[in-house]
C-alpha positions as CSV (number, residue, x, y, z in Angstrom):
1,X,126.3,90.9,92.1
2,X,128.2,88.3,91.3
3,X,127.3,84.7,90.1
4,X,127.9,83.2,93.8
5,X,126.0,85.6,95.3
6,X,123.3,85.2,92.9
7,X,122.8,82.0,93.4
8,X,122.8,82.0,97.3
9,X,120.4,85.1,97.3
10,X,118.0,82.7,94.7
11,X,118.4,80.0,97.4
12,X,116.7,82.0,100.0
13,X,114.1,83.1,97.5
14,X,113.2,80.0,96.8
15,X,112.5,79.4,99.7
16,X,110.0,81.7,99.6
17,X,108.0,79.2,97.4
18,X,106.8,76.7,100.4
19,X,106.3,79.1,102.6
20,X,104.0,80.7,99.8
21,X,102.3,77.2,99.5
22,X,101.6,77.0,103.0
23,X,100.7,80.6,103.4
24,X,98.3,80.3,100.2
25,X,97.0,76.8,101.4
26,X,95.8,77.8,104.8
27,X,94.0,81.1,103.4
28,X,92.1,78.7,100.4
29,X,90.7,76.9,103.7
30,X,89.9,79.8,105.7
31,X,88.5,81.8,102.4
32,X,86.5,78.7,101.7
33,X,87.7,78.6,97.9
34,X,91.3,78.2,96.4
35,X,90.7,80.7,93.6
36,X,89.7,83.3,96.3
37,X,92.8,83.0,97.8
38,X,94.4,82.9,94.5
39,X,92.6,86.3,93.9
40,X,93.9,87.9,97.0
41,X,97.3,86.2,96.5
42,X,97.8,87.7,92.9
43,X,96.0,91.2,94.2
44,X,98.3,91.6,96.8
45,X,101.5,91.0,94.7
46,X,100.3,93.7,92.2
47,X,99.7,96.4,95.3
48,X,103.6,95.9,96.1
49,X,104.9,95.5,92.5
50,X,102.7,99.1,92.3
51,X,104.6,100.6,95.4
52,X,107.6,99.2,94.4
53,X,107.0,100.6,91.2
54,X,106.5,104.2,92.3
55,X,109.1,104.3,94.9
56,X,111.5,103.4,92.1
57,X,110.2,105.7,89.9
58,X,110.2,103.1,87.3
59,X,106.7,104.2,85.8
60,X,104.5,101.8,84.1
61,X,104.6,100.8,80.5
62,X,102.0,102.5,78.0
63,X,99.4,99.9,76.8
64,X,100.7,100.1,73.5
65,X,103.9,98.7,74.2
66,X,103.1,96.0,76.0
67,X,100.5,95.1,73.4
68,X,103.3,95.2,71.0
69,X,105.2,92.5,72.3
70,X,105.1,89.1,71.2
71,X,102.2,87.6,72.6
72,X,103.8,84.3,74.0
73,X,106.0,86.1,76.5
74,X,102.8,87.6,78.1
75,X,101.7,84.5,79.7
76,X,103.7,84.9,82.5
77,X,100.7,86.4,84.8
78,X,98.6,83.6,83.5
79,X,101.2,80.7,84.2
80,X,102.2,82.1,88.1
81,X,98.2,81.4,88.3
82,X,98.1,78.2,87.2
83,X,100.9,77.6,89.4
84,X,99.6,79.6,92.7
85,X,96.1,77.7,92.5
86,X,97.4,74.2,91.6
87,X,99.5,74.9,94.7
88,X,96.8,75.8,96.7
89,X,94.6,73.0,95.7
90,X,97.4,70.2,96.0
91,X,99.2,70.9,99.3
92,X,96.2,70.1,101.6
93,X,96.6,66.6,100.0
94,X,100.0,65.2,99.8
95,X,102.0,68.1,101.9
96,X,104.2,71.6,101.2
97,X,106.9,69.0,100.9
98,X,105.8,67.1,98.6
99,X,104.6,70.0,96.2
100,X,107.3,71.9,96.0
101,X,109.7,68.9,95.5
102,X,107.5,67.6,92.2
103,X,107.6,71.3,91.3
104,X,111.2,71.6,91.7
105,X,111.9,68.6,89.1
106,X,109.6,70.0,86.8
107,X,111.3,73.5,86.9
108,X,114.4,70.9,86.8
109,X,113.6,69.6,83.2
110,X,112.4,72.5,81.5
111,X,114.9,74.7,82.9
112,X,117.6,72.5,81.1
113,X,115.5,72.4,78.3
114,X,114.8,76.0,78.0
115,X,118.4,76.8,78.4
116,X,119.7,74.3,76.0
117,X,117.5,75.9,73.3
118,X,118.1,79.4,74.4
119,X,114.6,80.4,74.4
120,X,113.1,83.7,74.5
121,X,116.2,85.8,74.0
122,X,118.6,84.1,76.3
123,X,121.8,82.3,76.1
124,X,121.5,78.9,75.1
125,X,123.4,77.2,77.6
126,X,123.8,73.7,76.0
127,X,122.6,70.5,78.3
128,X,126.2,68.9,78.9
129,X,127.3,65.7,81.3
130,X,127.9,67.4,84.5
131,X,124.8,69.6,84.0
132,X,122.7,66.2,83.2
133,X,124.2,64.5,86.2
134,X,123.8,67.3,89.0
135,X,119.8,67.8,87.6
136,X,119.9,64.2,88.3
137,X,121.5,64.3,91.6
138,X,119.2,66.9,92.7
139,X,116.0,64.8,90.8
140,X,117.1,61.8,93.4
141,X,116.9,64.1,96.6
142,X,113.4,65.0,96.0
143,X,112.3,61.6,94.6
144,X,114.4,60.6,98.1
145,X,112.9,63.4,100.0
146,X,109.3,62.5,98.5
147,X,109.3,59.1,98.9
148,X,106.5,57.4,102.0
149,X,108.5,57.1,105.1
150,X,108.7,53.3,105.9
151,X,108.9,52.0,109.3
């Protein structure tokens, strides 16, 4: 795949994320709780990453080596559920729009920053001018997008 069609094929998963807020949002309410739907939400995901998993024929790492890896790149589980709930709990209030806009410029600045840096193994892909001024570009639209409609 190339880098174009990366990058359009990441566009449609994105856009997975609000319709996982809204999804996630309206079964906190009808589960009465948003970690309940958090639970089911994360419970789920593992039954298809299984399947997946076994239809590849991938197997399944022994315990040993996954205990064996640096323990900061093992908070991925942990941080998808402090994302999935803070989701859950916040889109009710201010909207799916709203949400995923304040997450986007978060995943916006750290992104840049993580890149610059390089960290965890990749390619440090250094924060430059035009990378600075299309984060910015796209910071605006959601501020933009954000923003109380005025009459």
């Amino acid at each position: 795949m190339n880098q174009i069609s990366i990058v359009i094929f990441m566009f449609f998963v994105g856009s997975l994320i609000a319709l996982q807020g809204s999804v996630n949002s309206a079964l906190g309410k009808f589960l009465e709780h948003p970690l309940h739907a958090a639970i089911f939400s994360f419970g789920l995901g593992l039954v298809a990453l299984l399947i997946a998993s076994l239809c590849l024929k991938t197997g399944l790492p022994t315990t040993a080596k996954i205990f064996s890896a640096p323990k900061v790149i093992l908070i991925g589980g942990l941080l998808g559920a402090v994302f999935v709930t803070s989701v859950i709990l916040c889109v009710p209030k201010v909207g799916v729009a709203n949400v995923v806009m304040a997450a986007l410029c978060g995943q916006i600045v750290l992104s840049l920053i993580l890149d610059h840096f390089g960290v965890f193994g990749a390619a440090a892909r250094p924060i430059d001018l035009k990378r600075l001024a299309g984060a910015l570009f796209v910071i605006i639209g959601v501020i933009l997008v954000s923003l109380p409609r005025t009459r």
